[in-house]
MDTraj code that builds the backbone (N, CA, C; nanometers):
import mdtraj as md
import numpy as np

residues = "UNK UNK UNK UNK UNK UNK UNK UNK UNK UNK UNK UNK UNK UNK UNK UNK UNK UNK UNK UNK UNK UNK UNK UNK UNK UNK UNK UNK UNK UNK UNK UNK UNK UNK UNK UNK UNK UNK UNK UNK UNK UNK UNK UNK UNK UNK UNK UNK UNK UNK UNK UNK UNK UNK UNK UNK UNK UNK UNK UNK UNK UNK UNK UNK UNK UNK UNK UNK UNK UNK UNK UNK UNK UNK UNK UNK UNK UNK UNK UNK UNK UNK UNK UNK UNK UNK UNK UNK UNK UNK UNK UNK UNK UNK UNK UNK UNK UNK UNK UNK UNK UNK UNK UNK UNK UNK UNK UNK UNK UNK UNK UNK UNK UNK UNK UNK UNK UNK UNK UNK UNK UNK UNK UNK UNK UNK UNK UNK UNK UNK UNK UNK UNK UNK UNK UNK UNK UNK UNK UNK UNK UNK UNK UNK UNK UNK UNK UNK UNK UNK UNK UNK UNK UNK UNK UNK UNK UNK UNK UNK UNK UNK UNK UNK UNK UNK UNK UNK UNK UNK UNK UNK UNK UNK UNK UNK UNK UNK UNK UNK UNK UNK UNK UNK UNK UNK UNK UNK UNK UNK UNK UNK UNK UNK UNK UNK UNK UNK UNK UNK UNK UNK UNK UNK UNK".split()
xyz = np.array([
    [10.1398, 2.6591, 0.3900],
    [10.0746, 2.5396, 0.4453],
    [9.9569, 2.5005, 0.3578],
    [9.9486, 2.3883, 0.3151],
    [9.8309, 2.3309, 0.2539],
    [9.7181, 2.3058, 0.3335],
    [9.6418, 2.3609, 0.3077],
    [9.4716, 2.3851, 0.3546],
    [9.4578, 2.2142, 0.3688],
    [9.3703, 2.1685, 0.4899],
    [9.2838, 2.0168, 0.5057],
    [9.2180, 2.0273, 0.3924],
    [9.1721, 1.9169, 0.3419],
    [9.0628, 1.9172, 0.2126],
    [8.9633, 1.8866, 0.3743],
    [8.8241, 1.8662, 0.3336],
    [8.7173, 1.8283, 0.4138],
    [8.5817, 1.8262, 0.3243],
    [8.5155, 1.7215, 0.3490],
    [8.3732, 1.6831, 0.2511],
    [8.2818, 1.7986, 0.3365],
    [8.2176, 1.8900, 0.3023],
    [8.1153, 1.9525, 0.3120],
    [7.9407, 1.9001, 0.2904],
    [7.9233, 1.8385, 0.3228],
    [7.7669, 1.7743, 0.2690],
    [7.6763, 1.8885, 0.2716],
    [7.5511, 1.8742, 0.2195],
    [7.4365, 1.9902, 0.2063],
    [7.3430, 1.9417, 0.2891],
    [7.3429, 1.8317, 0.2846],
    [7.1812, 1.7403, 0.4022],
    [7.2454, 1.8464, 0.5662],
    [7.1326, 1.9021, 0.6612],
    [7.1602, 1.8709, 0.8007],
    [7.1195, 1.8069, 0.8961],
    [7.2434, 1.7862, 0.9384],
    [7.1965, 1.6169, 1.0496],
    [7.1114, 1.6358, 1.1418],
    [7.0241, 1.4819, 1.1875],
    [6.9386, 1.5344, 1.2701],
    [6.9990, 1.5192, 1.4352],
    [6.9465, 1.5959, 1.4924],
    [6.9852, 1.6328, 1.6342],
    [6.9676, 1.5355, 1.7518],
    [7.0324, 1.4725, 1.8139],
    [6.9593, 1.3693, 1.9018],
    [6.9931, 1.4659, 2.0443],
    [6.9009, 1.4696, 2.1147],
    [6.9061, 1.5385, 2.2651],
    [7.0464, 1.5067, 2.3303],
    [7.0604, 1.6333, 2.4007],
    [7.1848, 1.5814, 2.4947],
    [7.1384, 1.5555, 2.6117],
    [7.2485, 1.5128, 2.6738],
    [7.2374, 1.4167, 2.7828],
    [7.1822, 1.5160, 2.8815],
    [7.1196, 1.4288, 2.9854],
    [7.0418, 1.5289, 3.1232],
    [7.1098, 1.5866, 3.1486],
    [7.2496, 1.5449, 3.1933],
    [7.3551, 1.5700, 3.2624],
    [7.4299, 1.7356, 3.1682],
    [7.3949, 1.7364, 3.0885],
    [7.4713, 1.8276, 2.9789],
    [7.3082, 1.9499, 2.9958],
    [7.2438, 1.8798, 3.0004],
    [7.1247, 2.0152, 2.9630],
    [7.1146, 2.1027, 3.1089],
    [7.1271, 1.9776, 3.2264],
    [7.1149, 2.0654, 3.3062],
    [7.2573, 2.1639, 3.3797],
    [7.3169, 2.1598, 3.2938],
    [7.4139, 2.3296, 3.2973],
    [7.4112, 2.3668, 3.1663],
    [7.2853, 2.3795, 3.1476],
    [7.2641, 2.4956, 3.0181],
    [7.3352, 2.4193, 2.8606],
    [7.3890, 2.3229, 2.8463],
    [7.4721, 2.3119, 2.7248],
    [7.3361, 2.2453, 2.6219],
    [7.3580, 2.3080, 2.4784],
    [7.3253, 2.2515, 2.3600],
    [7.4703, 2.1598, 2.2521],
    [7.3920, 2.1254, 2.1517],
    [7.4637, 2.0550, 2.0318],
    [7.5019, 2.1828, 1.9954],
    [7.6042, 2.2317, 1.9298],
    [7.6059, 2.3548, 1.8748],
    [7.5254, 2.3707, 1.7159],
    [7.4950, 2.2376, 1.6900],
    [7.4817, 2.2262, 1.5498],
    [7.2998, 2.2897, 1.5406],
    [7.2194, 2.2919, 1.6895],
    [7.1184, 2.3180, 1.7299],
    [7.1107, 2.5034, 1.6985],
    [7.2616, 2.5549, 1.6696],
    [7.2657, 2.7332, 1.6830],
    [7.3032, 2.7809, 1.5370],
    [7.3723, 2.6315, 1.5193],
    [7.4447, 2.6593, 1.3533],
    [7.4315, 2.4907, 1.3028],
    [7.3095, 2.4910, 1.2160],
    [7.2991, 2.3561, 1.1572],
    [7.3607, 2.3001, 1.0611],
    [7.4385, 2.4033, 0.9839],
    [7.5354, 2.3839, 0.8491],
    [7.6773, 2.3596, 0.9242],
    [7.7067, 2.3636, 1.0482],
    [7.8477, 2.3265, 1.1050],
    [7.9668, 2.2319, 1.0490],
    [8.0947, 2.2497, 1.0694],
    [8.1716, 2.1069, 0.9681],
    [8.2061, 2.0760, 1.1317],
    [8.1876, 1.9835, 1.1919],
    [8.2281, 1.9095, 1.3238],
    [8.3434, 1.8604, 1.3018],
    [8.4538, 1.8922, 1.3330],
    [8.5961, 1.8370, 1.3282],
    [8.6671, 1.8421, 1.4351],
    [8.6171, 1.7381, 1.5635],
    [8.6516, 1.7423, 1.7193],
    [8.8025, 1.7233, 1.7394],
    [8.9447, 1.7960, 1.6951],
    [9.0648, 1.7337, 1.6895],
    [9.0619, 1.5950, 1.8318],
    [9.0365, 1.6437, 1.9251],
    [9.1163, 1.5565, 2.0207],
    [8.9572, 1.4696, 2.0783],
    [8.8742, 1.4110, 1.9235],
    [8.8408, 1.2286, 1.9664],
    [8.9133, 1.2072, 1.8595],
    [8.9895, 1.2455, 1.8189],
    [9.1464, 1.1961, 1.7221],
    [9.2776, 1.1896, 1.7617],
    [9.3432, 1.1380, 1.7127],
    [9.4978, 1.1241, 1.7525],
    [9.5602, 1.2691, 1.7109],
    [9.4918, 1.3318, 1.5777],
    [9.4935, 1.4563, 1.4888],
    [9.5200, 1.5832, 1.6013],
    [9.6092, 1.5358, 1.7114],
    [9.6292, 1.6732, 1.7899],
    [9.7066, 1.6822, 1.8643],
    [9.8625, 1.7891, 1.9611],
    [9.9327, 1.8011, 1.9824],
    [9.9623, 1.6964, 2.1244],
    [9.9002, 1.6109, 2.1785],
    [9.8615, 1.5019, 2.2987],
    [9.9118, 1.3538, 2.2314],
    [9.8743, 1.3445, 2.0762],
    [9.8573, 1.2297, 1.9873],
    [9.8170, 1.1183, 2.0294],
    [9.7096, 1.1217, 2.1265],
    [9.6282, 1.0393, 2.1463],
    [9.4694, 1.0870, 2.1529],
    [9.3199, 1.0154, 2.1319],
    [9.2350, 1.0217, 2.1428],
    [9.2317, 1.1216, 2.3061],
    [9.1326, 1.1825, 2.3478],
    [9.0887, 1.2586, 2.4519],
    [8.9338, 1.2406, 2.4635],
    [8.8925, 1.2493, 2.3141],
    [8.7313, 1.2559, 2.3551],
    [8.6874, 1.0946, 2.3370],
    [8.5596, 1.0297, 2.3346],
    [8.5466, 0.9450, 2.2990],
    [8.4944, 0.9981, 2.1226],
    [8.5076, 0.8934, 2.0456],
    [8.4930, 0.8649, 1.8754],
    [8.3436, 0.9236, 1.8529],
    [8.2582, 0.9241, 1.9538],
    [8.1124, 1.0139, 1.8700],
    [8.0562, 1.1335, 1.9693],
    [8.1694, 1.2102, 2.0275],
    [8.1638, 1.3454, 2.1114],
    [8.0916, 1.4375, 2.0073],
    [8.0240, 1.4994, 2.1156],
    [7.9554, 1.6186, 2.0546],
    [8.0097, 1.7656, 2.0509],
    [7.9404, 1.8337, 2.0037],
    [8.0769, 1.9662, 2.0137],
    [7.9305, 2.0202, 2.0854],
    [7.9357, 2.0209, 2.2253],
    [7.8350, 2.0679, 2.3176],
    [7.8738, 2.2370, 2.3985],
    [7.7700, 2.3494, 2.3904],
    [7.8380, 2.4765, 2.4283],
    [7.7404, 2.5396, 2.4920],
    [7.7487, 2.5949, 2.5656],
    [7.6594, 2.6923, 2.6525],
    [7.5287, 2.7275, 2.6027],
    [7.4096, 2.7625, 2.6217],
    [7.3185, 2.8077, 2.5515],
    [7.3182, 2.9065, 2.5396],
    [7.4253, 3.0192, 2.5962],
    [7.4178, 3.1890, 2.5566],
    [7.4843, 3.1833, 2.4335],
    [7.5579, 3.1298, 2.4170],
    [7.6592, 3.0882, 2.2676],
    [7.5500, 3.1015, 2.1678],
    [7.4287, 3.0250, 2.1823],
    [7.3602, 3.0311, 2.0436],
    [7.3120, 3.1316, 1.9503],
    [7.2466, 3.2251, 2.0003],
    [7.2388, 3.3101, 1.9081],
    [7.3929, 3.4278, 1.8602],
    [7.4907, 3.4374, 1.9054],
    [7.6027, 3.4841, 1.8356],
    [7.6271, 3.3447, 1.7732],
    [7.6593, 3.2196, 1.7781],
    [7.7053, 3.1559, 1.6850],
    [7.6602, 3.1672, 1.5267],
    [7.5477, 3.1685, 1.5717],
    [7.4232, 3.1485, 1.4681],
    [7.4295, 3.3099, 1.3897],
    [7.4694, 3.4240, 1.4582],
    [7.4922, 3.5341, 1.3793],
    [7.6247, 3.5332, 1.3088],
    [7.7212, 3.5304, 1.3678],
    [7.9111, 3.4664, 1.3205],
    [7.8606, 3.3653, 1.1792],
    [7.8001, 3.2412, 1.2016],
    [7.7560, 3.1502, 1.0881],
    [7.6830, 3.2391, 0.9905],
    [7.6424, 3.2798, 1.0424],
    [7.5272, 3.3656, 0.9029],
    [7.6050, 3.4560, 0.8029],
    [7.6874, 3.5409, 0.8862],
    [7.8032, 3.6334, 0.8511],
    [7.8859, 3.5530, 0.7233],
    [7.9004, 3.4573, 0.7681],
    [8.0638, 3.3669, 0.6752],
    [7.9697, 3.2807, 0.6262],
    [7.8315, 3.2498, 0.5950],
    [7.7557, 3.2075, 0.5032],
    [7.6994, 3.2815, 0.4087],
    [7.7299, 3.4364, 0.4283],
    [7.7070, 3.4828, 0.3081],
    [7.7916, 3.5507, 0.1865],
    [7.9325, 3.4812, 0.2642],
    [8.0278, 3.4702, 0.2026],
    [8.0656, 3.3374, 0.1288],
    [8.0188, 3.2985, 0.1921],
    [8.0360, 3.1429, 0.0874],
    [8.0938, 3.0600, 0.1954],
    [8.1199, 3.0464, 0.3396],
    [8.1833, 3.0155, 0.4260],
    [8.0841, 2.9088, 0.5028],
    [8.1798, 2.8387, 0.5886],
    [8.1286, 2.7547, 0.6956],
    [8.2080, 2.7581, 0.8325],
    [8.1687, 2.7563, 0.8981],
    [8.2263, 2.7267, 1.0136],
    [8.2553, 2.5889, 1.0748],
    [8.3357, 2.5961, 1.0750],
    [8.4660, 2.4193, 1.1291],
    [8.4446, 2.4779, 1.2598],
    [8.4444, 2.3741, 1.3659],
    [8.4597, 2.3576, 1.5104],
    [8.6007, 2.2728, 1.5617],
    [8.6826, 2.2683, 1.6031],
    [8.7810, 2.2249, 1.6422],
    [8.7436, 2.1235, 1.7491],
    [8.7122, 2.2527, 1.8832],
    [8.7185, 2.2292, 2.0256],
    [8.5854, 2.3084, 2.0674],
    [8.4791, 2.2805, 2.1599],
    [8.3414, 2.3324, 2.1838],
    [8.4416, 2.3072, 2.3903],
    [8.2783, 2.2707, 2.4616],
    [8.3069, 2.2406, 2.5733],
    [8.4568, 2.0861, 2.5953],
    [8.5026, 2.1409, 2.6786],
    [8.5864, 2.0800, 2.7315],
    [8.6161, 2.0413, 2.8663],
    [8.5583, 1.8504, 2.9010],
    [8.6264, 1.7999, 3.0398],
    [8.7101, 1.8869, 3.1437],
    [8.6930, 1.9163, 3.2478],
    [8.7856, 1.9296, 3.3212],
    [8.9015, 1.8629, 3.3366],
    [8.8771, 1.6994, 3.3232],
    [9.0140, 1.5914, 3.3509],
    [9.0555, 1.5994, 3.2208],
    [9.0046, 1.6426, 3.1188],
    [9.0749, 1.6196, 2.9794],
    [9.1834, 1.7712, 3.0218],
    [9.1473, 1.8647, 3.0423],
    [9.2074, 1.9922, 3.0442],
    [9.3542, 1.9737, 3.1582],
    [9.3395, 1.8945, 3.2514],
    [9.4414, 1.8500, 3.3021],
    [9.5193, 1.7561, 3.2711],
    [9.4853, 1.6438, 3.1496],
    [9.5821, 1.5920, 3.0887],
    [9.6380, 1.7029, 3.0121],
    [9.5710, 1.7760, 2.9607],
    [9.6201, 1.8395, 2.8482],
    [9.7610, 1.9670, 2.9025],
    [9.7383, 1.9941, 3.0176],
    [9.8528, 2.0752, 3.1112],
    [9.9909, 1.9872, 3.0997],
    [9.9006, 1.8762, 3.1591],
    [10.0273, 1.7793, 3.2111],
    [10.1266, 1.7657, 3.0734],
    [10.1107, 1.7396, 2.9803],
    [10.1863, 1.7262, 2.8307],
    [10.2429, 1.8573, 2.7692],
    [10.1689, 1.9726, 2.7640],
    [10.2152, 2.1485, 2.7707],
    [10.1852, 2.2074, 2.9242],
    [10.2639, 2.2474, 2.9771],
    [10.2506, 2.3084, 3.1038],
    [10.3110, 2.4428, 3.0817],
    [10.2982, 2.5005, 2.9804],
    [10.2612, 2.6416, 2.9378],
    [10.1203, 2.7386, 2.9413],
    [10.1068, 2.8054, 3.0158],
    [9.9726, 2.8710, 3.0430],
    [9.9157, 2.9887, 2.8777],
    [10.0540, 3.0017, 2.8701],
    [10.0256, 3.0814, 2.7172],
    [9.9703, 3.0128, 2.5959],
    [10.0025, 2.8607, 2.6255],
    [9.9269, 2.7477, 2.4853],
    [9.8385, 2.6664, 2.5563],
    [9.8420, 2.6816, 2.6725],
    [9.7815, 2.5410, 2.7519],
    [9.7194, 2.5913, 2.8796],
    [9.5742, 2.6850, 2.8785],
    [9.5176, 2.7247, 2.9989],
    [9.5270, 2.6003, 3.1286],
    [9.5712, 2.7051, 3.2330],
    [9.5847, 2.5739, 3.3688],
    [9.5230, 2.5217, 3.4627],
    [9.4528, 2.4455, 3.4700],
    [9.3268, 2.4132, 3.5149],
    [9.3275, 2.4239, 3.6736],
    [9.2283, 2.4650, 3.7376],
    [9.2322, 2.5272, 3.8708],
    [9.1345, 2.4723, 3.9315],
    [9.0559, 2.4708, 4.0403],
    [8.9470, 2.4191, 4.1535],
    [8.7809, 2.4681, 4.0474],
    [8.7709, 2.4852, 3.9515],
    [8.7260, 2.5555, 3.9153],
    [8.6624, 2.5278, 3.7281],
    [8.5889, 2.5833, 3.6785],
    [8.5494, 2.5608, 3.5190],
    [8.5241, 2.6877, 3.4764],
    [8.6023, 2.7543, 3.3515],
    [8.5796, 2.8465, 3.2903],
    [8.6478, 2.8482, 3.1446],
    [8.6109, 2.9143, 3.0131],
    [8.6132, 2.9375, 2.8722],
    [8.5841, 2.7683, 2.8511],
    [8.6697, 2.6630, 2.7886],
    [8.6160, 2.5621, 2.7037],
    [8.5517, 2.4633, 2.8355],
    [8.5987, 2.5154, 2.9593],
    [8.5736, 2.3934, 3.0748],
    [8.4237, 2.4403, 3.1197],
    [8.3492, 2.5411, 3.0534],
    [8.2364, 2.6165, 3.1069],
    [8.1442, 2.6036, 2.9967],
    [8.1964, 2.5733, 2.9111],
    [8.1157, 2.5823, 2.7247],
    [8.1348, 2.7017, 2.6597],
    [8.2430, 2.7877, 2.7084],
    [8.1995, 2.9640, 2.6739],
    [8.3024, 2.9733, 2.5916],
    [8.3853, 2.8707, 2.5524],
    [8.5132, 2.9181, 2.4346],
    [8.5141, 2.8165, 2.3841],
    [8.5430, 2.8264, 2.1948],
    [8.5161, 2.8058, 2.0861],
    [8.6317, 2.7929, 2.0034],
    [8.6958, 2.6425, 1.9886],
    [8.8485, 2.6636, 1.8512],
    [8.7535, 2.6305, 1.7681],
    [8.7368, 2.7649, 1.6366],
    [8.7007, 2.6946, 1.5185],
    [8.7843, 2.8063, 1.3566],
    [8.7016, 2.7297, 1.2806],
    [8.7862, 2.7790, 1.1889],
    [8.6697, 2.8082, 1.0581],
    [8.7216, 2.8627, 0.9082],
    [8.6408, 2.8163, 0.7997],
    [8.6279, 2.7157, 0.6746],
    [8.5786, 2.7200, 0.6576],
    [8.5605, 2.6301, 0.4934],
    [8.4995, 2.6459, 0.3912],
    [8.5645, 2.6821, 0.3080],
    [8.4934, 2.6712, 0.1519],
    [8.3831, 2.5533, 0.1251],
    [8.3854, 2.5387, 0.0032],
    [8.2471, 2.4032, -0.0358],
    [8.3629, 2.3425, -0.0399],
    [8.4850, 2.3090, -0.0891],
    [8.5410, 2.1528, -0.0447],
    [8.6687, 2.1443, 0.0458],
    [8.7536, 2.2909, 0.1227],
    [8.8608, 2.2702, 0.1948],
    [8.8272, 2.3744, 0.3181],
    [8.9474, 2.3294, 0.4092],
    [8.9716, 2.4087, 0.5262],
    [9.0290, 2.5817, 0.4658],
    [9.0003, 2.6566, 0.4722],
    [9.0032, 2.7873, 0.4757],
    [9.1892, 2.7660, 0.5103],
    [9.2565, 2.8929, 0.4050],
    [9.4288, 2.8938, 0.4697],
    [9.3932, 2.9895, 0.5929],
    [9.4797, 2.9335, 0.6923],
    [9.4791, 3.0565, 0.8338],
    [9.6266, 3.0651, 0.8430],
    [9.6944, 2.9909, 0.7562],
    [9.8624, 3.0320, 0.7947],
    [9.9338, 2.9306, 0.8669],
    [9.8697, 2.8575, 0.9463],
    [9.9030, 2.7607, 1.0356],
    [9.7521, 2.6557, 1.0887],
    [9.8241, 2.5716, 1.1455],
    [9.7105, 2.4486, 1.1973],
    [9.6576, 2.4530, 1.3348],
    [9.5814, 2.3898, 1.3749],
    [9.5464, 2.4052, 1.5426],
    [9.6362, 2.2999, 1.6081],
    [9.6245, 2.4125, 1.7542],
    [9.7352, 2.4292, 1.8114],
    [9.8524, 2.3786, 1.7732],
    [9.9499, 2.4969, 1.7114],
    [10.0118, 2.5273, 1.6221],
    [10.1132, 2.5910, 1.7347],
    [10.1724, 2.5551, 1.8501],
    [10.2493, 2.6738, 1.9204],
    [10.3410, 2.7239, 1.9045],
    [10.3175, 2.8058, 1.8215],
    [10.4651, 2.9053, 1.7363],
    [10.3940, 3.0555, 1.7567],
    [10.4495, 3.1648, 1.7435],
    [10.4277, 3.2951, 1.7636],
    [10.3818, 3.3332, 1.6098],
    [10.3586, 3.2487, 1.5273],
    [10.2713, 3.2666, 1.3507],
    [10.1315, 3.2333, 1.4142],
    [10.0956, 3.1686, 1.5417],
    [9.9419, 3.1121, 1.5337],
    [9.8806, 3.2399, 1.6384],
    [9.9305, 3.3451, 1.7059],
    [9.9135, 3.4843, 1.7568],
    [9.7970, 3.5622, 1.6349],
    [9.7076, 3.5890, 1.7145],
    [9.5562, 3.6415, 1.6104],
    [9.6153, 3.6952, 1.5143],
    [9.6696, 3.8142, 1.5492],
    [9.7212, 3.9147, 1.4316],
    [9.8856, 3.8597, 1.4089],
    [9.9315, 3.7843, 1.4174],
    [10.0437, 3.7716, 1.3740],
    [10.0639, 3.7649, 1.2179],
    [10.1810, 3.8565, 1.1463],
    [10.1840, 3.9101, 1.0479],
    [10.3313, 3.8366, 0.9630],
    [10.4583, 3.8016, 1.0714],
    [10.5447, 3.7429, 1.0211],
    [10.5273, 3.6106, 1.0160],
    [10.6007, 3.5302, 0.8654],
    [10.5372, 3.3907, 0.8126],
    [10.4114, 3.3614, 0.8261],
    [10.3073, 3.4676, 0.7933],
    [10.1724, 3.4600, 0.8044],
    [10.1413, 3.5206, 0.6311],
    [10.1144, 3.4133, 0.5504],
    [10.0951, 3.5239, 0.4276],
    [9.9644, 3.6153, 0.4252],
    [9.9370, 3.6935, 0.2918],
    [9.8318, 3.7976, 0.3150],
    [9.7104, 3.7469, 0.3188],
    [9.6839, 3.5933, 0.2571],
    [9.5872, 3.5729, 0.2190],
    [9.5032, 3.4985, 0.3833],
    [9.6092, 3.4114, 0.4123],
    [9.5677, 3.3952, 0.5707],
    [9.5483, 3.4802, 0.6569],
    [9.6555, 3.6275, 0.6378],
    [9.5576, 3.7229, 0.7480],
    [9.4091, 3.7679, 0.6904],
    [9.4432, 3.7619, 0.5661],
    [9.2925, 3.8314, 0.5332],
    [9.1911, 3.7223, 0.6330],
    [9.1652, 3.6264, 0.5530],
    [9.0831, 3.5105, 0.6504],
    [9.1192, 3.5269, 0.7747],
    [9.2068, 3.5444, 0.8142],
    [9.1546, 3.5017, 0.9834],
    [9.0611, 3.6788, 1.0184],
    [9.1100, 3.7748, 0.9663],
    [9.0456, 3.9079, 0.9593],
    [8.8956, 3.8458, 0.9237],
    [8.8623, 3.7845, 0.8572],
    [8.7100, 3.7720, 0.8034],
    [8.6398, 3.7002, 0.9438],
    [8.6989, 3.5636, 0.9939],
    [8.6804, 3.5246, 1.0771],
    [8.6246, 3.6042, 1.2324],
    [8.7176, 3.6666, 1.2337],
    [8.7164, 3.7432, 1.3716],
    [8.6070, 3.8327, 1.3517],
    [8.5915, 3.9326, 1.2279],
    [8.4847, 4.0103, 1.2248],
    [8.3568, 3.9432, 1.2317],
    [8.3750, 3.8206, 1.1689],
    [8.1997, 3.7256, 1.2153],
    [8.1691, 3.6893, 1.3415],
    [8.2913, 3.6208, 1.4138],
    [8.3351, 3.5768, 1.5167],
    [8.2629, 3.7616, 1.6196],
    [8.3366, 3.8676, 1.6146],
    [8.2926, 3.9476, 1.6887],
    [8.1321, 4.0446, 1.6513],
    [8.0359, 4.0349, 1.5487],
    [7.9594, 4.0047, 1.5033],
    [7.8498, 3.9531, 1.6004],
    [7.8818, 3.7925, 1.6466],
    [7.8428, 3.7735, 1.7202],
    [7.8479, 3.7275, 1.8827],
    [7.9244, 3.8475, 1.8638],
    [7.9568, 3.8871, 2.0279],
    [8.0643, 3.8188, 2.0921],
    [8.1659, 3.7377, 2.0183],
    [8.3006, 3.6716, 2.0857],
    [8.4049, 3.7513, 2.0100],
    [8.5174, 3.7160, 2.1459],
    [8.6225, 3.7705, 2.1363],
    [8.7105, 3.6970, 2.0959],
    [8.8558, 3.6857, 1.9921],
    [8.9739, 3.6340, 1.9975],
    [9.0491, 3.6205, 2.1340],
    [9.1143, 3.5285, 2.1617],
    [9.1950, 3.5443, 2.2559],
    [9.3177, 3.5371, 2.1650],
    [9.4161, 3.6619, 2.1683],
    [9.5424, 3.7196, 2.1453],
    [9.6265, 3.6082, 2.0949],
    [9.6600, 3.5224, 2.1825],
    [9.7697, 3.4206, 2.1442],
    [9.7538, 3.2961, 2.0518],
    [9.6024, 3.2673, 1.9859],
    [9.5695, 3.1622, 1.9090],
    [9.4561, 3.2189, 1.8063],
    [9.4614, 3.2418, 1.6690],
    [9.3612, 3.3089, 1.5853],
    [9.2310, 3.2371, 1.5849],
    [9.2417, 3.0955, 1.6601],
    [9.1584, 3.0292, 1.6098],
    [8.9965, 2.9746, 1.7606],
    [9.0290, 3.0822, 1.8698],
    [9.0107, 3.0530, 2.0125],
    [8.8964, 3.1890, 1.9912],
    [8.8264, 3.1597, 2.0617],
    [8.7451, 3.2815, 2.0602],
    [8.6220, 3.2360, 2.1883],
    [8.6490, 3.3335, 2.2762],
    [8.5603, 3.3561, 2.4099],
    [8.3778, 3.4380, 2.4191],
    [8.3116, 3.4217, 2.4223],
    [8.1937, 3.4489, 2.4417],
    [8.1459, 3.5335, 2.5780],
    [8.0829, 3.5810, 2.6222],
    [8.1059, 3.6952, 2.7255],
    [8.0679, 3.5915, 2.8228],
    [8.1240, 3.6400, 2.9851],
    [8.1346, 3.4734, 3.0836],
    [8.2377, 3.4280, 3.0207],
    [8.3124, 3.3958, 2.9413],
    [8.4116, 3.2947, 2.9745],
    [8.5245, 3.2585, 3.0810],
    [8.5837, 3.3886, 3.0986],
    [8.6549, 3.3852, 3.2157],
    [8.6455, 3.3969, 3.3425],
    [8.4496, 3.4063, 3.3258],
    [8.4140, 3.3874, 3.4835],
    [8.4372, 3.2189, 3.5519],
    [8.4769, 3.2121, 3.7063],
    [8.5150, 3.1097, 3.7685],
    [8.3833, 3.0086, 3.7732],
    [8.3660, 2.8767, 3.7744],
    [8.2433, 2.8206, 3.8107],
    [8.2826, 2.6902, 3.8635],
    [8.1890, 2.6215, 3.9652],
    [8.2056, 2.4955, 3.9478],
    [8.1842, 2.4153, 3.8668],
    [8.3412, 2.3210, 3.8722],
    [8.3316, 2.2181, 3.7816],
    [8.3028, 2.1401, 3.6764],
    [8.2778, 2.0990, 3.6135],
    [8.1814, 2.0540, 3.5014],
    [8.2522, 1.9041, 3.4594],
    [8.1837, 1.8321, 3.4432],
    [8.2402, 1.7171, 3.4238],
    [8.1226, 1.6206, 3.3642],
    [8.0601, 1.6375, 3.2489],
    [7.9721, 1.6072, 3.1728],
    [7.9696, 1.5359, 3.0707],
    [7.8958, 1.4235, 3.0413],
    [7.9328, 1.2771, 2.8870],
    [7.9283, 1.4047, 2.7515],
    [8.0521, 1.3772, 2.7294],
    [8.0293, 1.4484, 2.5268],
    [7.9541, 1.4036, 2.4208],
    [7.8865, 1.2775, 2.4958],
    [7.8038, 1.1652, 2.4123],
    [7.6543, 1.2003, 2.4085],
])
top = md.Topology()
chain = top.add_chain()
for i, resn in enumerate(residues, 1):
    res = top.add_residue(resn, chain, resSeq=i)
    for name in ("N", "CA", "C"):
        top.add_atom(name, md.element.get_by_symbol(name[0]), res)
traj = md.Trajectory(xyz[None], top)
């Protein structure tokens, strides 16, 4: 698979506050934990397995405030490798998470949304990935990718060089204190994620 190219800039952007509504359940910009971030929101793009927009065009990749200091250790890790960290997917709508059932109604690719907010519906889980100074890092496959090659450790049609990377990943990734979830290399949970909460239904703007 050919790696995304992606522009890397050196300037970091400046931060505009999030919304009341977002601060008061704890969420930051993530770019506030990791300021060198590559923001690549697949779904305020067509660029995702739905092929339509989900977020609106200037969503933030907004995440819990316990997230910050492991992000910011994970970033540091794969910055002194020469790395960046790509964001996919940060917090995630509740009603977006139920379109997103309705189109995969597989619980193994497509968590099923319940009375309830927890991992991306809580801010506590994280699709991201890496980047060199000018491309997407090889991982073997693309996001959400639902084939049994996009499985963390999956080893068949996975070449060496993509497990190595996603291996680098995960060790930064657990570093600072998140976990892989098993079935996607690119998903990674923060401690709380799979606790139950109410709701969340907050502007990405």
């Amino acid at each position: 698979m050919i790696p995304e190219v992606v522009t890397v800039a050196n300037s970091e952007p400046s931060i505009a506050p999030v919304s009341a509504a977002a601060r008061a359940v704890g969420f930051i910009d993530v770019r506030a934990a990791v300021p060198d971030a590559v923001i690549d929101l697949r779904y305020a793009t067509a660029n995702n397995f739905v092929g339509t927009p989900l977020y609106p065009p200037a969503a933030r990749c907004l995440v819990h405030e316990s997230l910050a200091t492991g992000l910011a250790t994970a970033a540091a890790q794969l910055r002194a490798r020469g790395l960046r960290l790509v964001f996919w997917d940060c917090y995630r709508p509740h009603d977006v998470q139920v379109r997103m059932f309705q189109v995969v109604s597989n619980p193994a690719w497509v968590a099923q949304p319940g009375p309830y907010s927890k991992s991306h519906e809580s801010g506590r889980s994280v699709d991201v990935t890496t980047a060199g100074a000018t491309s997407i890092s090889e991982m073997g496959t693309g996001f959400d990718d639902f084939t049994a090659a996009s499985h963390a450790h999956a080893t068949e049609g996975v070449s060496a060089a993509a497990q190595y990377n996603r291996a680098v990943l995960r060790e930064a990734m657990a570093a600072g204190g998140l976990t892989v979830y098993s079935g996607e290399w690119w998903h990674f949970d923060a401690p709380g994620a799979g606790e139950r909460r109410p709701i969340i239904n907050v502007p990405l703007t």
